[in-house]
C-alpha positions in Angstrom: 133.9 105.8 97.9 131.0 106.5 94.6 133.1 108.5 92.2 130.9 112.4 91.9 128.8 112.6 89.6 130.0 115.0 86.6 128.3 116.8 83.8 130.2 118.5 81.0 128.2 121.7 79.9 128.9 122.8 76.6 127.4 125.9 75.0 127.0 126.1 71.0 126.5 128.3 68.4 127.0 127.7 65.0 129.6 125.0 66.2 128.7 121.8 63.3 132.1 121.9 62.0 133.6 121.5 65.8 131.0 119.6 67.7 131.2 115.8 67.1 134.9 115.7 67.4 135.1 118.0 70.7 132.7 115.5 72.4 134.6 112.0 70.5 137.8 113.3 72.5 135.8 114.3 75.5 134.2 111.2 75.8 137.3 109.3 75.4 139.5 111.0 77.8 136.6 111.1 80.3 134.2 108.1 79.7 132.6 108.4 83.0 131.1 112.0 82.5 128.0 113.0 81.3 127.1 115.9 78.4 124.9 118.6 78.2 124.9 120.4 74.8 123.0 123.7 75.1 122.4 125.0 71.8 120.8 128.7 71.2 118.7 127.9 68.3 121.9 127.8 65.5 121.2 128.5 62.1 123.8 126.4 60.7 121.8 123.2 62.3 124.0 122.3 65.2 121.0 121.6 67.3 120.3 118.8 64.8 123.0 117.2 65.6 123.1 117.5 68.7 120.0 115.6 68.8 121.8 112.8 66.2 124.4 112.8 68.9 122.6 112.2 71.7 120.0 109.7 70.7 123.2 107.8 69.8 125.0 108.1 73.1 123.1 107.7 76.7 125.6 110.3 78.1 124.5 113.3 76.0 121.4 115.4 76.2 120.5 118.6 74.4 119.2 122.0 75.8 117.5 124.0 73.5 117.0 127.6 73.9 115.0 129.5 71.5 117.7 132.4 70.4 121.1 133.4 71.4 121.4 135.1 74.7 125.0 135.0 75.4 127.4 133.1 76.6 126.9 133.1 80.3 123.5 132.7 80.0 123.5 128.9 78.1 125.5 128.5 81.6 123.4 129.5 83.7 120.4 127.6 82.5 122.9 125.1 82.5 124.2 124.8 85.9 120.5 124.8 87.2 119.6 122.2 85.4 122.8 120.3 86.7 122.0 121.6 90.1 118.1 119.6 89.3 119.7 116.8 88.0 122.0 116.2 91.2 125.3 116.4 89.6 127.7 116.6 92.1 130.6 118.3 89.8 129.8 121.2 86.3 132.4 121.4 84.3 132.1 124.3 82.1 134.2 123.3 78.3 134.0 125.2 74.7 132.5 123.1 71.7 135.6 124.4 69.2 138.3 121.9 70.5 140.3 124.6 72.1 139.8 123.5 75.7 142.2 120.1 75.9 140.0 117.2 77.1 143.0 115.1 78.4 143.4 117.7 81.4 140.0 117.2 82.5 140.7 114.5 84.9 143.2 116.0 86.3 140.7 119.4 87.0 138.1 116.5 88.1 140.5 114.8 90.9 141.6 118.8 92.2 138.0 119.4 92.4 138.6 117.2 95.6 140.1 120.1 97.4 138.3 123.0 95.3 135.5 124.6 95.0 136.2 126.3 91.9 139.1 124.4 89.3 140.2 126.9 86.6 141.8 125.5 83.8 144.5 127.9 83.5 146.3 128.9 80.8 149.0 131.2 82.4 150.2 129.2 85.3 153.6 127.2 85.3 152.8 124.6 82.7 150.0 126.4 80.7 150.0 128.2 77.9 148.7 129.0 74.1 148.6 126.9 70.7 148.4 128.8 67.5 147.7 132.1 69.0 149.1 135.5 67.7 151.6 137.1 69.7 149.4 140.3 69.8 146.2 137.7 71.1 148.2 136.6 74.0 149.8 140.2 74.9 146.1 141.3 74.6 144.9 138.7 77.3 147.4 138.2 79.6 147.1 142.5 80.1 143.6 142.0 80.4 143.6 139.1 82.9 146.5 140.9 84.9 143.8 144.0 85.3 141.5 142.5 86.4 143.8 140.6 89.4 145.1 143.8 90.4 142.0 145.7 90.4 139.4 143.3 91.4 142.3 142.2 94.2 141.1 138.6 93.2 144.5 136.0 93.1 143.7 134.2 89.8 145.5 134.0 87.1 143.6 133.5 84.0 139.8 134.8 85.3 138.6 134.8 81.9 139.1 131.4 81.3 136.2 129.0 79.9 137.4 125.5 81.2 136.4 125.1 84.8 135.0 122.3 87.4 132.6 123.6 89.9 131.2 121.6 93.3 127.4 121.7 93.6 127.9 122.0 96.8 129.3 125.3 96.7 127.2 126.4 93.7 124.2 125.7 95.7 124.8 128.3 98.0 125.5 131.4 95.4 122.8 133.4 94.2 123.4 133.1 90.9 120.8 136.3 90.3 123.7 138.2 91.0 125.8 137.5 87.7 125.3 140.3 85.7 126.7 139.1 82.8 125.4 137.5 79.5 128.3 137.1 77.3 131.5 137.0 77.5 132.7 139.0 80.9 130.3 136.2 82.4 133.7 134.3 83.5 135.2 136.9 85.2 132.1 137.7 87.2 131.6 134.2 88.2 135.1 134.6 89.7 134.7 137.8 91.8 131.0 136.3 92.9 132.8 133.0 94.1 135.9 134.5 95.4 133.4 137.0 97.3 131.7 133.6 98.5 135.5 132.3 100.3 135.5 130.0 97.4 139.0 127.7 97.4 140.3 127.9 93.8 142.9 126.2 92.2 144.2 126.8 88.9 145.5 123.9 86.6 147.6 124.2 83.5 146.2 123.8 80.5 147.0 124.6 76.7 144.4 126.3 75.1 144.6 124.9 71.3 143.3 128.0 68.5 140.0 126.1 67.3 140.6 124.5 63.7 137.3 125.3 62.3 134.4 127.5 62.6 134.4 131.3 63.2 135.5 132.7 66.8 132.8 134.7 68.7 135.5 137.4 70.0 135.3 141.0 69.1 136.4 144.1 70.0 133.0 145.0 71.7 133.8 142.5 73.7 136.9 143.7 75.4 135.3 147.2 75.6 132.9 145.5 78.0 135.0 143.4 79.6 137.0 146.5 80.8 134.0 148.6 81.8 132.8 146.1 83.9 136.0 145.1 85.4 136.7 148.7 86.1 133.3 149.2 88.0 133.6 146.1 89.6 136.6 146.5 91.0 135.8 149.9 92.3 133.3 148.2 94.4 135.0 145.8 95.5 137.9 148.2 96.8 135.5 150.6 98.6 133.8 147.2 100.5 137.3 146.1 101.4 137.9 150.0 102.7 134.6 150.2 104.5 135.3 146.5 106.2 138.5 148.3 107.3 136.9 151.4 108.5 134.9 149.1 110.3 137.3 147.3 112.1 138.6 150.5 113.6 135.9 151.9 114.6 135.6 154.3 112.3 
């Protein structure tokens, strides 16, 4: 059988300090997978080299956008260019060196029985690296809100690693994500989930990154649980309307 073909996307920002060694670990745990750097016009010159980087290695090729708009959507412009390409596997991976680049064939060979691999970091095996207690506390609430409310059975929605099959991509109207920044993972999950997705969650341990400035903020969260909130709202009254439904009411 032809291994799939696989595409690493990998969103930046004012990444230079983080880049080049995130993709020399990437490309040595996984030498089989190709790279797409999409870069929102960085001031500190990471599209530069990103552009070094690639015309030194076949596997890499740079996106360039002309500003930063978020997150969720370098992923999107992303995933349909994968989708253009024909990769049959997008893989969805941080450029700071948190997301462990071992694990990925391990998410690669689940992807087999998945539409949707989450690289998971509180599952049996997962976990945190140089995180404050308060950090973790502060996303394992938010992650069990958004399970409970949203009624979605996944442990760690806001996680950033993650394998998706074209396949199943191809048939989500990715209009519907509402999200630019950083509540774009958890609405990729309820639009999937709402799709009969399978996911599977594998362990991972998310490493704090070792240089550069984290994007996270307080806004942030503030969003996140807005969103969540009214998502999940609409979510419940669909599930009571499919009930009502069913009984003839």
């Amino acid at each position: 059988m032809p291994q799939p073909r696989a595409v690493v996307l990998m969103p930046t920002y004012n990444e230079i300090e983080s880049l080049a060694r995130t993709l020399d670990e990437l490309v040595f745990a996984v030498p089989g997978v190709d790279v797409l750097v999409i870069d929102d016009n960085s001031p500190d010159g990471t599209g530069a080299l990103a552009d070094e980087l690639a015309a030194a290695d076949r596997r890499i090729r740079v996106l360039h956008r002309e500003a930063k708009g978020g997150l969720g959507a370098a992923y999107l412009a992303g995933m349909r260019w994968a989708l253009r390409e024909g990769y049959d596997l997008i893989v969805e991976m941080d450029a700071d060196g948190s997301h462990p680049a071992h694990t990925l064939p391990d998410m690669l060979a689940a992807a087999r029985d998945a539409d949707l691999v989450i690289g998971s970091r509180y599952v049996a095996g997962g976990g945190t690296d140089g995180w404050a207690e308060d950090r973790e506390r502060l996303s394992r609430v938010a992650n069990a809100y958004g399970r409970v409310v949203m009624g979605v059975a996944v442990h760690d929605m806001t996680a950033g690693f993650r394998v998706y099959r074209s396949e199943f991509l191809r048939g989500i109207d990715l209009s519907r994500v509402t999200s630019a920044g950083y509540c774009f993972q958890i609405d990729m999950t309820r639009i999937v989930a709402d799709a009969g997705a399978r996911i599977l969650e594998v362990p991972i341990v998310f490493r704090e990154r070792k240089a550069g400035a984290s994007k996270m903020g307080g806004a942030i969260v503030t969003e996140a649980l807005v969103k969540v909130t009214g998502w999940g709202i609409g979510r419940r009254a669909a599930q009571l309307r499919h009930a009502l439904r069913r009984f003839g009411v």
